[in-house]
N, C-alpha and C positions, 0 to 999 in steps of 0.2 A: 173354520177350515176353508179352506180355497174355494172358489168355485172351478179352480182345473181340476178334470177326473184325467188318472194314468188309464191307460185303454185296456191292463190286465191287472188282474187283483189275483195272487193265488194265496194259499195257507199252508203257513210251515208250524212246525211244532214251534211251542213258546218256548223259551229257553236255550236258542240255539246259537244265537249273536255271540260274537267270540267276547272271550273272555275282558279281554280289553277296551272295549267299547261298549259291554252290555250294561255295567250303570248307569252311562252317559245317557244309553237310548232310552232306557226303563227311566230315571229319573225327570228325562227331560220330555218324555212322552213323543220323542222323535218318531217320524215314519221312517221306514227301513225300504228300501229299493234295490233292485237288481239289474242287471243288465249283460248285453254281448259286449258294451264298450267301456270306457271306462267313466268314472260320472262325478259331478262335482256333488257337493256336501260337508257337513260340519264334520265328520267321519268318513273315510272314506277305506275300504280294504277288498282285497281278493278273497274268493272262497273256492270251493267247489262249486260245480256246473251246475245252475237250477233252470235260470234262462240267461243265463252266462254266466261268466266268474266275477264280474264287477259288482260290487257291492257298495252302499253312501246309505249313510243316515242324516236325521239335522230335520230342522223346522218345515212341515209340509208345505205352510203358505210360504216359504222362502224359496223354495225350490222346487213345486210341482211346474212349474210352465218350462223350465230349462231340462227336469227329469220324463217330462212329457216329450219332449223334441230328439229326446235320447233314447224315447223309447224303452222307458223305464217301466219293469213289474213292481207293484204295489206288493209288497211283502205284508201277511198279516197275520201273525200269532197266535196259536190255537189250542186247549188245551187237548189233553188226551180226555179227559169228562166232558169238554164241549164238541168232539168228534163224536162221541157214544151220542149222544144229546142231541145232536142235527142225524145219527144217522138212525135213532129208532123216533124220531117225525117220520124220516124220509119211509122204513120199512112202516111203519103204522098207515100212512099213504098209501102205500101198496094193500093195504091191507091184511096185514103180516101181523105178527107175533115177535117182537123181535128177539126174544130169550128162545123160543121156537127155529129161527132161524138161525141165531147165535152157536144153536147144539146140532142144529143138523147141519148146515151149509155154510159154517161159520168164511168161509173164501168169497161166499158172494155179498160179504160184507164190506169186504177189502175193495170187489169191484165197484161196490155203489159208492166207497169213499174217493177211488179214483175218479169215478163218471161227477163227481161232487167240486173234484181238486182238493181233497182233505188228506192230510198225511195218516197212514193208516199201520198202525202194528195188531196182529192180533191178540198177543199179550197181551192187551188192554182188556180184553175179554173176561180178566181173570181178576179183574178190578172190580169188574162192575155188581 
């Protein structure tokens, strides 16, 4: 991989790249980027607003130094088991129980996923 780093990394759920371009990205192990403008890439589409609507996928060491000048967020895909998984470290760290906190507070789960940047359904709760 590059030695350019984008200056923001957040996490979305896995599975969310539209329908059109999500073999391309999965297959070809493309990084995924966002942006307020619009951005070059082997892929390239509009979404909804995350840190803007622009959207590119395509070879990281191809286009981190041109998605960096753009000011590009590093999109990275996250399971619903691997949000549970970072976020009973993170209550364990606290010192917590996290099946304890799950039943009683289960909301301040939600906020340790956002103070995290992890996409957070409580539904997931019902998984675990």
């Amino acid at each position: 991989m590059s030695d350019i780093v984008l200056r923001r990394t957040r996490h979305v759920l896995a599975g969310t790249w539209p329908a059109e371009h999500a073999n391309d990205i999965n297959d070809n192990g493309w990084a995924v980027v966002n942006a307020p403008r619009p951005l070059f890439g082997s892929v390239t589409w509009d979404g909804l607003f995350f840190c803007g609507i622009f959207y590119a996928a395509g070879p990281y060491d191809q286009f981190a130094k041109r998605w960096r000048a753009d000011d590009a967020t590093l999109l990275v895909p996250i399971t619903p088991a691997e949000v549970i998984t970072k976020l009973r470290g993170l209550v364990a760290d606290h010192g917590y129980d996290f099946n304890e906190v799950a039943a009683e507070v289960p909301e301040q789960l939600g906020m340790w996923a956002e103070d995290l940047g992890l996409p957070w359904d409580q539904g997931w709760l019902t998984t675990t």
